[in-house]
Backbone and ligand atoms as CSV (ligand in chain L), in Angstrom:
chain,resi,resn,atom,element,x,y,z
A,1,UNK,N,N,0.835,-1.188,0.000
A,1,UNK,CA,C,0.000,0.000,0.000
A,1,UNK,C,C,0.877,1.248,0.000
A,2,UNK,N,N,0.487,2.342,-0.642
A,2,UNK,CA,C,1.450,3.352,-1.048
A,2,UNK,C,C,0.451,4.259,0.195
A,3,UNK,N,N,1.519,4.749,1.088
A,3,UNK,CA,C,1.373,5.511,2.162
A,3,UNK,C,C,1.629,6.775,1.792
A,4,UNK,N,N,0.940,7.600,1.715
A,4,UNK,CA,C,1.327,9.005,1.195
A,4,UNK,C,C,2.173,9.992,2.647
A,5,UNK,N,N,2.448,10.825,2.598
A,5,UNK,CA,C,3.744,11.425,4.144
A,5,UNK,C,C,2.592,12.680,4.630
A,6,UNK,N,N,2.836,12.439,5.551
A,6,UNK,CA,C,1.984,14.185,5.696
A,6,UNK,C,C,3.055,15.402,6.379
A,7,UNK,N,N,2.561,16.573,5.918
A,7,UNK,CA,C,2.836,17.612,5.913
A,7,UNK,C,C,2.404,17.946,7.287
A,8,UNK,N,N,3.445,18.515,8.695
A,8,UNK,CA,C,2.745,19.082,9.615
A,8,UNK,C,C,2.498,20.041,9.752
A,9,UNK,N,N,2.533,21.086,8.553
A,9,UNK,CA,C,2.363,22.394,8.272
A,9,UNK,C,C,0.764,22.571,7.555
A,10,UNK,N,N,0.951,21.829,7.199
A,10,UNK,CA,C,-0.426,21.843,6.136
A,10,UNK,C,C,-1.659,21.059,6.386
A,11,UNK,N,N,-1.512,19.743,7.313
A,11,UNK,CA,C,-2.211,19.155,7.958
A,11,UNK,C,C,-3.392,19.797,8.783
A,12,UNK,N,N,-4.389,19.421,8.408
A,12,UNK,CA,C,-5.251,20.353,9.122
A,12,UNK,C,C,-6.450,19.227,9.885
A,13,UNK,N,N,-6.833,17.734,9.767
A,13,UNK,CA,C,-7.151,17.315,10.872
A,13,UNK,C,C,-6.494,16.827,11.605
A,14,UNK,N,N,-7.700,16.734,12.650
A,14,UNK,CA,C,-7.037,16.470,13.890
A,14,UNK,C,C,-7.328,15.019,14.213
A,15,UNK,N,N,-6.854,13.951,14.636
A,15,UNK,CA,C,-7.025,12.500,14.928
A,15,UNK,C,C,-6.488,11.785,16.387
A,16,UNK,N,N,-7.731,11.760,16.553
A,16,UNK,CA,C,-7.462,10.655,17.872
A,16,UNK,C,C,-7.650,9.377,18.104
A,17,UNK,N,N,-6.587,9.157,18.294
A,17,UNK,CA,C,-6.257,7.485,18.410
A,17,UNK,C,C,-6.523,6.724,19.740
A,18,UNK,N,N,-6.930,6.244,20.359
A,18,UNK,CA,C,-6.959,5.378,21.420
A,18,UNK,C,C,-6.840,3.887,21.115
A,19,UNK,N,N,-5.680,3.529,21.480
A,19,UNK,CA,C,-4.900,2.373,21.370
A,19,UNK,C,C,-5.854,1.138,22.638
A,20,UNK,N,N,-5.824,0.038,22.449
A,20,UNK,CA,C,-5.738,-1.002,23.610
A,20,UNK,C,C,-4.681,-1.695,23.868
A,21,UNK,N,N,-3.864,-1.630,22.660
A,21,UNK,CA,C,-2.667,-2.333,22.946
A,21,UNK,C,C,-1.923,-1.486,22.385
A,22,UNK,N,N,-1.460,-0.480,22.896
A,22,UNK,CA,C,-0.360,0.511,21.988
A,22,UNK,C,C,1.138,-0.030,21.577
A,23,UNK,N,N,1.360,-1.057,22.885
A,23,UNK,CA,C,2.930,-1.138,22.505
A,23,UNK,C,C,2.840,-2.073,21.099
A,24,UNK,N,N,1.888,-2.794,20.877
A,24,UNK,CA,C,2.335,-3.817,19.566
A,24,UNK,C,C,1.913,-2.970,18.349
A,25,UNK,N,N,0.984,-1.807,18.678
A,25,UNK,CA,C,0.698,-0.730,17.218
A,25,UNK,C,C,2.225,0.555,17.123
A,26,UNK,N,N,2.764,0.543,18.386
A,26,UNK,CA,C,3.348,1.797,18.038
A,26,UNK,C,C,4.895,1.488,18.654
A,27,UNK,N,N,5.230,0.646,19.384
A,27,UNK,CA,C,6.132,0.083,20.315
A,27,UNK,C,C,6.258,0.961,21.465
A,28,UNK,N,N,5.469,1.542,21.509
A,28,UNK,CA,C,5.276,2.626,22.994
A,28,UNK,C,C,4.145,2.752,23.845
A,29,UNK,N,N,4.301,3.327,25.207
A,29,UNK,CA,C,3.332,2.491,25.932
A,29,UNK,C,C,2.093,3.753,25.750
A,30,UNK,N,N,2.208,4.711,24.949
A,30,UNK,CA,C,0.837,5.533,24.994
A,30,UNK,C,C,-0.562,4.789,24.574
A,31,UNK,N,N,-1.541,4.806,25.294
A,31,UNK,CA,C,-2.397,4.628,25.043
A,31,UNK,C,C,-3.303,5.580,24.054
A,32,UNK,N,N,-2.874,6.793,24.175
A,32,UNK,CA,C,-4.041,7.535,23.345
A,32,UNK,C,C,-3.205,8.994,22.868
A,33,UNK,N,N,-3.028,9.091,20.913
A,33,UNK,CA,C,-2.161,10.125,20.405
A,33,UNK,C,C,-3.681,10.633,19.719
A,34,UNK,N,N,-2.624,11.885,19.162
A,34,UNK,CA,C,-3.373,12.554,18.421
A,34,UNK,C,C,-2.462,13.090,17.230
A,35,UNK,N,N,-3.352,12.976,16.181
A,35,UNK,CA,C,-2.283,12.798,15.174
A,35,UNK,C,C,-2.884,14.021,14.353
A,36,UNK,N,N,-1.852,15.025,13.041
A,36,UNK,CA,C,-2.544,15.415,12.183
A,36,UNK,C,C,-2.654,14.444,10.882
A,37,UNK,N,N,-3.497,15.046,9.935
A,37,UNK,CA,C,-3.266,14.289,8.533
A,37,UNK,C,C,-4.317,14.891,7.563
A,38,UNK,N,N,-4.154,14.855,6.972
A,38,UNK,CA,C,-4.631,15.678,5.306
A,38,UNK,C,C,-5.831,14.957,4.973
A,39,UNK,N,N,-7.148,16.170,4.899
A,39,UNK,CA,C,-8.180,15.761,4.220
A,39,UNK,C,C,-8.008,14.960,2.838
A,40,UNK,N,N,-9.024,13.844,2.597
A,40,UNK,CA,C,-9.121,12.690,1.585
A,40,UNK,C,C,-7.705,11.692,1.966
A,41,UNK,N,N,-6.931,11.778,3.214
A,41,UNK,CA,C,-6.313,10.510,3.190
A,41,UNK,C,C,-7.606,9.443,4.064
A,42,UNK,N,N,-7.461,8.542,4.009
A,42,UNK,CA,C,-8.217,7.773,4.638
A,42,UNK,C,C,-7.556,7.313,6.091
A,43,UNK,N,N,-8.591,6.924,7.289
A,43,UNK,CA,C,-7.738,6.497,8.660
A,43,UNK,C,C,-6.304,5.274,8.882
A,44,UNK,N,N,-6.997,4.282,7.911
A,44,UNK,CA,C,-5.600,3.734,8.059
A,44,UNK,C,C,-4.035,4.346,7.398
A,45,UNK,N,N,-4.445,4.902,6.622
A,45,UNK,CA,C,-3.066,5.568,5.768
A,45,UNK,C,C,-2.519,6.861,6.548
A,46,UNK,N,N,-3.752,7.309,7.275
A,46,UNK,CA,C,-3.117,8.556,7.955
A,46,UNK,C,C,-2.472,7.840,9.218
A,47,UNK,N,N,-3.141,7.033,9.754
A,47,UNK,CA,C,-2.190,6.280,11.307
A,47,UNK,C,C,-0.889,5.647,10.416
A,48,UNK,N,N,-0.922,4.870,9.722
A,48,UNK,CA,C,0.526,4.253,8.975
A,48,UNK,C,C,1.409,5.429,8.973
A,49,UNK,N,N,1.013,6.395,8.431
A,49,UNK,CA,C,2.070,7.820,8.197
A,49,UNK,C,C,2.368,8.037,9.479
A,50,UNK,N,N,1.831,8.005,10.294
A,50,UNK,CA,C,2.026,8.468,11.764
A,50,UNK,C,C,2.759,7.391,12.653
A,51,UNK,N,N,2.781,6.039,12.350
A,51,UNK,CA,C,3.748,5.421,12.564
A,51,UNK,C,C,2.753,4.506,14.029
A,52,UNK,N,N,1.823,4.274,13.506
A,52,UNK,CA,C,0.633,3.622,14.161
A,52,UNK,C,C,-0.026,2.020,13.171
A,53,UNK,N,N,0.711,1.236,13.559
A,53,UNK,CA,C,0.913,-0.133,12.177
A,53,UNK,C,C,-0.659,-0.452,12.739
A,54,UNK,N,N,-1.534,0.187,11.925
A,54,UNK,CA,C,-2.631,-0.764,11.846
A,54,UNK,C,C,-2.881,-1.940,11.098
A,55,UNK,N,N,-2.979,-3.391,11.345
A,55,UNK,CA,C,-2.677,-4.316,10.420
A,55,UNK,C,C,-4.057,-3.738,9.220
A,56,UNK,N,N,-3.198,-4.309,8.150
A,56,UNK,CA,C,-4.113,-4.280,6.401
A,56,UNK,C,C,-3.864,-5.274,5.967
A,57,UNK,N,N,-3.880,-6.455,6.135
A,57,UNK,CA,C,-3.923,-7.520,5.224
A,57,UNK,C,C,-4.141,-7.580,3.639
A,58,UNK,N,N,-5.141,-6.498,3.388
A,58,UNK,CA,C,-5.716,-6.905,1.930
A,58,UNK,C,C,-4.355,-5.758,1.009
A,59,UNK,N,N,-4.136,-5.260,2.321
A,59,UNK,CA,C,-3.344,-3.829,1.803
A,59,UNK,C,C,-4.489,-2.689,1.484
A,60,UNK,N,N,-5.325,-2.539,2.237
A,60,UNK,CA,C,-6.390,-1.315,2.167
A,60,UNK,C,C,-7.417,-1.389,0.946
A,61,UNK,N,N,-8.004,-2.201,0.577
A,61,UNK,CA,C,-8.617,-2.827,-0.427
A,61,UNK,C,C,-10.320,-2.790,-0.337
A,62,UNK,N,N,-10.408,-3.312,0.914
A,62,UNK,CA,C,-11.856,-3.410,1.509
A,62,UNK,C,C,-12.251,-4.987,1.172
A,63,UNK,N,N,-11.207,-5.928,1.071
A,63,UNK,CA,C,-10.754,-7.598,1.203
A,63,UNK,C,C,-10.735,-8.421,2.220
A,64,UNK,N,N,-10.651,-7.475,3.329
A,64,UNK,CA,C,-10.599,-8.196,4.626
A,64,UNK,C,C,-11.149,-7.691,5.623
A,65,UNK,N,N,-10.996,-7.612,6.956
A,65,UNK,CA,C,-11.416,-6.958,7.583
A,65,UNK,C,C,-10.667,-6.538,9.162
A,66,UNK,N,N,-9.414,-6.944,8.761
A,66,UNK,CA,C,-7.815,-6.453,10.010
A,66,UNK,C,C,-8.080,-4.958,10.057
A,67,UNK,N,N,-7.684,-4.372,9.772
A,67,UNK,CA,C,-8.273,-3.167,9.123
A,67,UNK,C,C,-9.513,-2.029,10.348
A,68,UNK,N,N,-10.257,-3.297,10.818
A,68,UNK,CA,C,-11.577,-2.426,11.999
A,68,UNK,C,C,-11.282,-1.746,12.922
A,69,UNK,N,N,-11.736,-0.718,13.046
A,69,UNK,CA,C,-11.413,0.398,13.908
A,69,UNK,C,C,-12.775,0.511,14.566
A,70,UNK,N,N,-13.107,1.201,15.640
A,70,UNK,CA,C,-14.230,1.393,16.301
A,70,UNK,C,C,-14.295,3.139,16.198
A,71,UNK,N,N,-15.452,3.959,15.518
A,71,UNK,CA,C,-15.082,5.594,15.120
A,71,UNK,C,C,-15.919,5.954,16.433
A,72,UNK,N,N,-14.811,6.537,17.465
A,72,UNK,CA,C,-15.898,7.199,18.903
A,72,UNK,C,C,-16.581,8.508,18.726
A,73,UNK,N,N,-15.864,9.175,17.988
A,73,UNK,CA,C,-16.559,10.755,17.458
A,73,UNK,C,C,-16.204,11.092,16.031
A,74,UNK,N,N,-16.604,12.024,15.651
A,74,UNK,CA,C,-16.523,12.951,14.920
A,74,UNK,C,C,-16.995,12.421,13.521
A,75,UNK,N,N,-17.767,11.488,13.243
A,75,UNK,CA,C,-19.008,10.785,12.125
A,75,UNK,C,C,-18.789,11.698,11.128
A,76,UNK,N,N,-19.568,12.903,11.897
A,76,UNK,CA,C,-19.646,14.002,10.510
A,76,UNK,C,C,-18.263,14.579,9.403
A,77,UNK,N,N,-17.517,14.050,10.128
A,77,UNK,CA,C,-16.183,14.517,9.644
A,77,UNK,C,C,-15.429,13.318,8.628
A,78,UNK,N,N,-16.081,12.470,8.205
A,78,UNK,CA,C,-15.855,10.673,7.843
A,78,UNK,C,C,-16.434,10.333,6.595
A,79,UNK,N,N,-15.972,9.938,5.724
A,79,UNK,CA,C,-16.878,9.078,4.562
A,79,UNK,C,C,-18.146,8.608,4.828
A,80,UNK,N,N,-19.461,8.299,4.476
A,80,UNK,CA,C,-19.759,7.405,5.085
A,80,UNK,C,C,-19.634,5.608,4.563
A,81,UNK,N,N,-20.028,4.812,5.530
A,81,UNK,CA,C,-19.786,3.238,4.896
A,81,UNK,C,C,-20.400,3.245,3.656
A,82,UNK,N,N,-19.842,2.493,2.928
A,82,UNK,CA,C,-20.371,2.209,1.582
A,82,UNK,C,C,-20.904,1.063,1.621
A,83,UNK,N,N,-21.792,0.145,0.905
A,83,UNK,CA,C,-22.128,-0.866,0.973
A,83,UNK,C,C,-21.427,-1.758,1.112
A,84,UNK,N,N,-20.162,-1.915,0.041
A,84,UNK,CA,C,-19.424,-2.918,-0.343
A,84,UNK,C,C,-18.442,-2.638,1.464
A,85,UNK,N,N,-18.172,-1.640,2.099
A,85,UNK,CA,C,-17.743,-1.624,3.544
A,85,UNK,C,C,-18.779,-2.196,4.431
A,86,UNK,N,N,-20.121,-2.194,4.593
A,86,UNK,CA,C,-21.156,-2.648,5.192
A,86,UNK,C,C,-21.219,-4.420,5.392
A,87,UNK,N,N,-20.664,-4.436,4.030
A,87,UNK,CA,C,-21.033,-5.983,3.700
A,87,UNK,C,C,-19.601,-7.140,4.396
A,88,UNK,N,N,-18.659,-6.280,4.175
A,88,UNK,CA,C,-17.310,-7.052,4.849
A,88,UNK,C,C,-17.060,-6.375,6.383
A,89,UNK,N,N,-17.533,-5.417,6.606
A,89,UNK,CA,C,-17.109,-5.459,8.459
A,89,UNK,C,C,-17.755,-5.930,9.501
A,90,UNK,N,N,-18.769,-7.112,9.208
A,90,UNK,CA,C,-19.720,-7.793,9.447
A,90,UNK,C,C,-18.747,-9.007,9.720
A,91,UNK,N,N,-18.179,-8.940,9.053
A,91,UNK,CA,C,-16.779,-10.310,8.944
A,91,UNK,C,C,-15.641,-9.985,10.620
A,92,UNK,N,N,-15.557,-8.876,11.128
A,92,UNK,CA,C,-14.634,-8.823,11.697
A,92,UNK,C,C,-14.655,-9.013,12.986
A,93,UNK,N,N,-14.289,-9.352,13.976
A,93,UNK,CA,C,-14.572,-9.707,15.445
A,93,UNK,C,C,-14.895,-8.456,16.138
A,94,UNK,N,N,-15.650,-8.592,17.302
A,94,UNK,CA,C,-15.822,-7.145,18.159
A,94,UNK,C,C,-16.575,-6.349,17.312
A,95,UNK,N,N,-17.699,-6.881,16.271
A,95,UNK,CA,C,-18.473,-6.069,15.506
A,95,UNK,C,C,-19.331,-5.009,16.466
A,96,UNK,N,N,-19.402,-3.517,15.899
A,96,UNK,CA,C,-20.492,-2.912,17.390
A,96,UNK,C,C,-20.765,-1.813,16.086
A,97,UNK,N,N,-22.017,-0.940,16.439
A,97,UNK,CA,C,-22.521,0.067,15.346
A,97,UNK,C,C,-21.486,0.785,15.137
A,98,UNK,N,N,-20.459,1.077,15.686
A,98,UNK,CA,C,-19.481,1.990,14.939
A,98,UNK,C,C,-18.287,1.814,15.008
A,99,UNK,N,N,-18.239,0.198,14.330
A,99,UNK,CA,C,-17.510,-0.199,13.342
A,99,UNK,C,C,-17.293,0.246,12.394
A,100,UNK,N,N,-15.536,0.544,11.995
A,100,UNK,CA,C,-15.562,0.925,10.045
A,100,UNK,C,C,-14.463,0.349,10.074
A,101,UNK,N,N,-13.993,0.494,9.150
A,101,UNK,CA,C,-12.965,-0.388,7.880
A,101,UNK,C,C,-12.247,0.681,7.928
A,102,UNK,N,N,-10.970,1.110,8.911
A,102,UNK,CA,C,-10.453,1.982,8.157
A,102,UNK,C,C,-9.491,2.387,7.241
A,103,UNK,N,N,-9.481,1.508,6.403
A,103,UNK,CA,C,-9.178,1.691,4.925
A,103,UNK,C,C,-10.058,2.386,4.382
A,104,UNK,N,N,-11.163,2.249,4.476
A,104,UNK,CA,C,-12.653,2.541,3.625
A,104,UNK,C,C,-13.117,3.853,4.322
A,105,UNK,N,N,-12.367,4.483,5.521
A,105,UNK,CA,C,-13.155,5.904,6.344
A,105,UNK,C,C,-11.950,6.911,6.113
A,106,UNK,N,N,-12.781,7.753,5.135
A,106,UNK,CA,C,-11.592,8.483,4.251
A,106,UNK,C,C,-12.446,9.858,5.529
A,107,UNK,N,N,-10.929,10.819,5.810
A,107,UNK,CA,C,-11.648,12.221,6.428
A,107,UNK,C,C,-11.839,13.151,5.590
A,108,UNK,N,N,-12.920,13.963,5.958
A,108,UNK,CA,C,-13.195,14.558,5.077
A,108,UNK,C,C,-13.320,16.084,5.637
A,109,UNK,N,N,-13.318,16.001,7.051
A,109,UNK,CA,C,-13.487,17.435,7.853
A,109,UNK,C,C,-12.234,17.534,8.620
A,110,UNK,N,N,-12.067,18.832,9.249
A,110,UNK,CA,C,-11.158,18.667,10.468
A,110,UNK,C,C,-10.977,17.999,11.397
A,111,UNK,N,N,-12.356,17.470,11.579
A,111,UNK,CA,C,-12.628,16.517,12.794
A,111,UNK,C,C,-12.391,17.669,14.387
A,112,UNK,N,N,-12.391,17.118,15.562
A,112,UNK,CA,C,-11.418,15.856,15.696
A,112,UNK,C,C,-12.154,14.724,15.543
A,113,UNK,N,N,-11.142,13.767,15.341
A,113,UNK,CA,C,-11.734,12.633,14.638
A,113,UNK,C,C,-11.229,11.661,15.979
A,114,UNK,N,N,-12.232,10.657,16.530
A,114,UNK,CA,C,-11.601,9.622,17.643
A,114,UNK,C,C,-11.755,8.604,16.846
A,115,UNK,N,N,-10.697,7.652,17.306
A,115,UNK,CA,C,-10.729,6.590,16.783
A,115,UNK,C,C,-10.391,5.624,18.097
A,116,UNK,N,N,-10.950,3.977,17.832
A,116,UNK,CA,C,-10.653,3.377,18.983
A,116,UNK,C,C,-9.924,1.928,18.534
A,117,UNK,N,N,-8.551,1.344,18.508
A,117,UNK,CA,C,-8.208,0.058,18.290
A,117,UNK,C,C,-8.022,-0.791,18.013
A,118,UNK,N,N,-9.178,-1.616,18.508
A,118,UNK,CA,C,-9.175,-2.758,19.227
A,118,UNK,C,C,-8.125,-3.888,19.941
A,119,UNK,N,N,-7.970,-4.536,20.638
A,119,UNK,CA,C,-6.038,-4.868,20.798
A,119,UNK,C,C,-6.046,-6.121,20.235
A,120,UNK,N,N,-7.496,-6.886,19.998
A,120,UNK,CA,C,-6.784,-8.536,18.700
A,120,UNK,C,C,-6.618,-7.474,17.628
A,121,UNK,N,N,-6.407,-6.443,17.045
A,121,UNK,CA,C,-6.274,-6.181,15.571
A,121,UNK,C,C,-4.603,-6.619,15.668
A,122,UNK,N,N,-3.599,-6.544,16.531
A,122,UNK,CA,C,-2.294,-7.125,16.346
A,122,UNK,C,C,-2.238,-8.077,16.922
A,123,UNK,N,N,-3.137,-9.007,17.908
A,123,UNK,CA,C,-3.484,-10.322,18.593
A,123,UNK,C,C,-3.392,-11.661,17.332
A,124,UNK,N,N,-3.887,-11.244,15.857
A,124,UNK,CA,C,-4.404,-12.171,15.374
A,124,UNK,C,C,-2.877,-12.698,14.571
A,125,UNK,N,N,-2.250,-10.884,14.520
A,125,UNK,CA,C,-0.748,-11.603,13.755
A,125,UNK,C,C,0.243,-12.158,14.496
A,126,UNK,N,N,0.302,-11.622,15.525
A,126,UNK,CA,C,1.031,-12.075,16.675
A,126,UNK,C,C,1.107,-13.581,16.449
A,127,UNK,N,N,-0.053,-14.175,16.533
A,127,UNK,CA,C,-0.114,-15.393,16.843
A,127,UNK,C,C,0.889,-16.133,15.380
A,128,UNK,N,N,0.137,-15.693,14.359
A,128,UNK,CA,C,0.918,-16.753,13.148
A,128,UNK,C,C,2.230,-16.069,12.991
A,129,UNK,N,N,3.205,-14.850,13.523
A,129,UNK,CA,C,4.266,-14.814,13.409
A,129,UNK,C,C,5.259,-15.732,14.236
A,130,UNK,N,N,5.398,-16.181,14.267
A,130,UNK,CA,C,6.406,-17.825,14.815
A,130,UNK,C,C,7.740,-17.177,15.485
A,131,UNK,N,N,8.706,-16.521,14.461
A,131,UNK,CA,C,9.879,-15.980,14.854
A,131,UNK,C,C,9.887,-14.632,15.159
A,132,UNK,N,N,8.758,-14.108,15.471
A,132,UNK,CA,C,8.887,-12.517,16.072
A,132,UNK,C,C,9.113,-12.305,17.290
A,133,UNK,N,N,10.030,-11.352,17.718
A,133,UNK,CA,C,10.793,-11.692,18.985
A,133,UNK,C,C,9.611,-10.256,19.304
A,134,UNK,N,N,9.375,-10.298,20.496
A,134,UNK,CA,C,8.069,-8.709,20.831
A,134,UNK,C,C,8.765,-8.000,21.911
A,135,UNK,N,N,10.287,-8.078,22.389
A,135,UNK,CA,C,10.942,-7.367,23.072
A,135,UNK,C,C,11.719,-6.211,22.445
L,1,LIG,S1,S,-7.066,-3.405,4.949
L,1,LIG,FE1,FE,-8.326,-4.976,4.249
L,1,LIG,S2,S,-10.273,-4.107,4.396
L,1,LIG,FE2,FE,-8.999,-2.516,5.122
């Protein structure tokens, strides 16, 4: 997936992250950043830029569903789900109404934008990585 860089000059939303498991998304023990990032990037590409490994399996596709984020505020500021997002985040564990794909939740306002997690989203790779040392 081609991660575009952001500009902290030019960046104009605002993003909040609340981690459950921060150290395996970020290797640090914050639980909750706030990030900027550029209207029309979408949430996972703006946390990747920010150095927040949300797993993408499909590589941001709308293929899978690693990818689920839980959106705590700022809706109005968000894509909304598209069908073809409706139809696959139904697939993902910890399903709750505000569930999205965020590959598929492009910003579109300043926000602030919350975002929430979940801590199997790096639970599930963890497991099939064999030789990953997590120290
Ligand atoms: S990365 Fe696969 S659906 Fe978002």
């Amino acid at each position: 997936m081609h991660v575009r860089t952001i500009d902290p000059v030019t960046a104009t939303v605002h993003l909040r992250v609340l981690m459950e498991d921060p150290q395996s998304l970020t290797g640090k023990k914050d639980a909750e950043v706030t990030i900027k990032a550029h209207k029309g990037m979408n949430i996972l590409e703006a946390c990747m830029a920010s150095g927040i490994n949300i797993e993408h399996a499909c590589g941001g596709v709308c293929a899978c569903s690693t990818c689920h984020v839980y959106l705590e505020a700022g809706a109005k500021d968000v894509s909304e789900a598209t069908e073809a997002e409706e139809d696959r985040v139904e697939e993902a564990p910890g399903l709750q109404r505000n569930s999205r794909l965020s590959c598929q939740c492009e910003l579109k306002g300043d926000g602030p934008v919350t975002i929430r997690v979940p801590s199997w989203n790096r639970n599930a790779v963890k497991e099939d990585a064999d030789h990953h040392d997590d120290h």
